[in-house]
GUSEKOL-739584 format. One record per residue: residue number from 0; residue in one letter; x, y, z of N, C-alpha, C in turn. Coordinates in Angstrom, 3 decimals. Layout:
<sites>
SITE / i / aa / nx / ny / nz / cax / cay / caz / cx / cy / cz
SITE / NUM / A / X / Y / Z / X / Y / Z / X / Y / Z
...
</sites>
This chain:
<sites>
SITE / i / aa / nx / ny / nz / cax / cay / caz / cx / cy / cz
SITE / 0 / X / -21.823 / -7.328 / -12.783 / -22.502 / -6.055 / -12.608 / -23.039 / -5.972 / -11.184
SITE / 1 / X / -22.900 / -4.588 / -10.722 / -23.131 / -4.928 / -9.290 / -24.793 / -4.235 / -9.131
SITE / 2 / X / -25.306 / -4.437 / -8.066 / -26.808 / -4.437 / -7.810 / -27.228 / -3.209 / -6.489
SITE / 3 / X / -28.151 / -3.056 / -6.422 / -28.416 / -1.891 / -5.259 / -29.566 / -2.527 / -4.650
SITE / 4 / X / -29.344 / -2.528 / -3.524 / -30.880 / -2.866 / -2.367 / -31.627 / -1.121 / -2.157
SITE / 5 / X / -32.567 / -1.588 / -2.731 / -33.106 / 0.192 / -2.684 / -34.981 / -0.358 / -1.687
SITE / 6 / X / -35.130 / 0.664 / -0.943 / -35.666 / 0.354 / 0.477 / -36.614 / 1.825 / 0.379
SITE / 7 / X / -37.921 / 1.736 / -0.103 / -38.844 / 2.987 / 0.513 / -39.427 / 3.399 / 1.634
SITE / 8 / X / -38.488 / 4.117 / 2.270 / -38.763 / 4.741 / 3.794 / -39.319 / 5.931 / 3.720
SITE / 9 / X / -40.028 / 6.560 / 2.933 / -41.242 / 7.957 / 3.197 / -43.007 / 7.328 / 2.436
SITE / 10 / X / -43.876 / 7.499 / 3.034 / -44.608 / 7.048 / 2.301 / -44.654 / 7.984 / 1.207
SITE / 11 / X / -46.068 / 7.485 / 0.144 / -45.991 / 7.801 / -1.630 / -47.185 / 9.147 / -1.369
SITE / 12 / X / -47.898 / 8.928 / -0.064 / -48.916 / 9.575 / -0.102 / -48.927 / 11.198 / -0.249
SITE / 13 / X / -50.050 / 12.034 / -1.142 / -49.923 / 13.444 / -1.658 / -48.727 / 13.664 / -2.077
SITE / 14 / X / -48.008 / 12.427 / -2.813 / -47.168 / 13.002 / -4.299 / -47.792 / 13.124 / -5.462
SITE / 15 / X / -46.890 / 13.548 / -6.362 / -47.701 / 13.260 / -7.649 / -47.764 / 12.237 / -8.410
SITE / 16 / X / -48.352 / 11.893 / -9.107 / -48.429 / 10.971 / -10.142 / -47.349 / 10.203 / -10.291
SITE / 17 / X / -46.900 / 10.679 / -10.973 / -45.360 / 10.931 / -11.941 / -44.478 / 9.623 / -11.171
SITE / 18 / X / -44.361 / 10.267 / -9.542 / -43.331 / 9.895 / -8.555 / -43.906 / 8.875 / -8.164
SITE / 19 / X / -45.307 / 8.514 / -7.919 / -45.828 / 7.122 / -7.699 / -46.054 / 6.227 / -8.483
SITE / 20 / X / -45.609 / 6.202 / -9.788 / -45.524 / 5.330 / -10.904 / -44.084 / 4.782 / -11.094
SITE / 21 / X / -43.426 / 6.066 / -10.722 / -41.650 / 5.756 / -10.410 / -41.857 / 4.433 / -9.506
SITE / 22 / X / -42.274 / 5.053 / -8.730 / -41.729 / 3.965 / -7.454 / -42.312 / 2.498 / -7.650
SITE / 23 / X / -44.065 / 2.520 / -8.190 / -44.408 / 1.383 / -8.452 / -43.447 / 0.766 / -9.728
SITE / 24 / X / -42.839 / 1.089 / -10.952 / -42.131 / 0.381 / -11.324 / -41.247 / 0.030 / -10.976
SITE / 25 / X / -40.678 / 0.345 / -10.240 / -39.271 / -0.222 / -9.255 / -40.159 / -1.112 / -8.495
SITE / 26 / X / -41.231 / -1.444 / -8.170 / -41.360 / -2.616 / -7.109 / -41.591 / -1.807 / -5.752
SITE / 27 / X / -42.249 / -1.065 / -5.351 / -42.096 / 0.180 / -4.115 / -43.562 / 0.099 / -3.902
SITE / 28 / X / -44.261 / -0.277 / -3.086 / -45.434 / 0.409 / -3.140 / -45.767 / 0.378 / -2.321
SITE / 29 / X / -45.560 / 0.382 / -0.867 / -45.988 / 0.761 / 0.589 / -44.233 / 0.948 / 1.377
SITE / 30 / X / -44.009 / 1.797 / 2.249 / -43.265 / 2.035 / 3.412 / -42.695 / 0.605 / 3.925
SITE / 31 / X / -41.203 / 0.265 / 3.418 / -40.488 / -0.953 / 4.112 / -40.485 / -1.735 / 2.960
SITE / 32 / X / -41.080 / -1.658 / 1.886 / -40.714 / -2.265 / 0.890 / -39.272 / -2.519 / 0.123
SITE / 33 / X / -38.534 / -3.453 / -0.126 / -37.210 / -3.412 / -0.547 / -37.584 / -4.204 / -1.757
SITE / 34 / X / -36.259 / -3.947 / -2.949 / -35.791 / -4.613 / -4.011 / -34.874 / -4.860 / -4.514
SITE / 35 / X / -34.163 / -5.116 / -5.137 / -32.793 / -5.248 / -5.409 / -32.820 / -4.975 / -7.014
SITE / 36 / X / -32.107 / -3.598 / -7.829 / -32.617 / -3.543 / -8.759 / -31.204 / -3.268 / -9.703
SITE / 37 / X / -30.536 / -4.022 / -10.713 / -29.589 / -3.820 / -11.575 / -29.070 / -2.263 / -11.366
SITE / 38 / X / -27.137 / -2.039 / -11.143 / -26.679 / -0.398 / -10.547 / -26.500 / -0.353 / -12.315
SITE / 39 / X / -27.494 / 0.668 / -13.699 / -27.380 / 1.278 / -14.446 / -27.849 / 2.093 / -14.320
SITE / 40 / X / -27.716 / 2.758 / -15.626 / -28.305 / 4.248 / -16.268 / -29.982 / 4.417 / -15.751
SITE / 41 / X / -30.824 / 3.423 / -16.228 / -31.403 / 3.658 / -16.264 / -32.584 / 3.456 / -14.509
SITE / 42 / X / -31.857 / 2.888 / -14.059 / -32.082 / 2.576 / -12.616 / -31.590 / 4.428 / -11.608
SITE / 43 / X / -30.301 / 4.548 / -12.072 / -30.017 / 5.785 / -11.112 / -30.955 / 7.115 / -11.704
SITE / 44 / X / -31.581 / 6.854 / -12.825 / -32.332 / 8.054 / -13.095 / -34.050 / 7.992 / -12.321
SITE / 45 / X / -34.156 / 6.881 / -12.060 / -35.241 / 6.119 / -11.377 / -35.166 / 6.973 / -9.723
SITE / 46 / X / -33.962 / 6.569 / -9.318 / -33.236 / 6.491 / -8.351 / -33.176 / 8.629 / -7.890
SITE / 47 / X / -32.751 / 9.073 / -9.268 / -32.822 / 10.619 / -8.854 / -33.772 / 11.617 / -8.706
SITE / 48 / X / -35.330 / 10.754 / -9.283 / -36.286 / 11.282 / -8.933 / -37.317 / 11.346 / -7.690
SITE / 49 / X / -36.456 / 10.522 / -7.326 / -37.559 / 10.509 / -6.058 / -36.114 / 10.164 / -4.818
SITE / 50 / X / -35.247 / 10.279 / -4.957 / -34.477 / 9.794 / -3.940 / -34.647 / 9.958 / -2.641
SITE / 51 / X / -35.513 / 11.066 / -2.363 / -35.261 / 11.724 / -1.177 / -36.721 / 10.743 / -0.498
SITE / 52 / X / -37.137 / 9.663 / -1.196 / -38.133 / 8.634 / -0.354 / -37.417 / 7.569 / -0.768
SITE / 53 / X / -35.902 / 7.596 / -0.669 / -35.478 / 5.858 / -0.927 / -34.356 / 6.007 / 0.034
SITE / 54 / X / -33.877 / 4.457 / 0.436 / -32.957 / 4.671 / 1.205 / -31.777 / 3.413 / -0.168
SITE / 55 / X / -30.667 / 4.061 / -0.663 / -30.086 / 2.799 / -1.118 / -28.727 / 2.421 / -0.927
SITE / 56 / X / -28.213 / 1.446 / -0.916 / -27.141 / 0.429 / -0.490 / -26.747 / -0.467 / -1.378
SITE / 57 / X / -25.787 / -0.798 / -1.902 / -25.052 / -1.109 / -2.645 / -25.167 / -2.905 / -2.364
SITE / 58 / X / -25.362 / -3.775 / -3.168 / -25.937 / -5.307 / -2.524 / -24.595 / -5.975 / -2.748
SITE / 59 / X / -24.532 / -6.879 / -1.877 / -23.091 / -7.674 / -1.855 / -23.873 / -9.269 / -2.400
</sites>
């Protein structure tokens, strides 16, 4: 199964809730933070809510 390096490049600050709980369960919680998080279902829905503060890459 292949994996994604997912990388938060916008900070969390004056979002909502919602989107900063996203990110803290992924492991995200300040600007430059990276993780490497299983490529499923339930990761790309993670992944579609907030995408536009992630940068992600496919992990070799």
């Amino acid at each position: 199964m292949a994996n994604l390096n997912i990388k938060l490049v916008k900070s969390l600050n004056g979002r909502l809730q919602k989107q900063i709980a996203t990110a803290n369960s992924m492991g995200l919680r300040k600007i430059g933070d990276t993780t490497v998080q299983p490529d499923n279902e339930q990761t790309r829905g993670k992944i579609a809510k907030i995408g536009y503060l992630l940068q992600v890459e496919e992990a070799n």
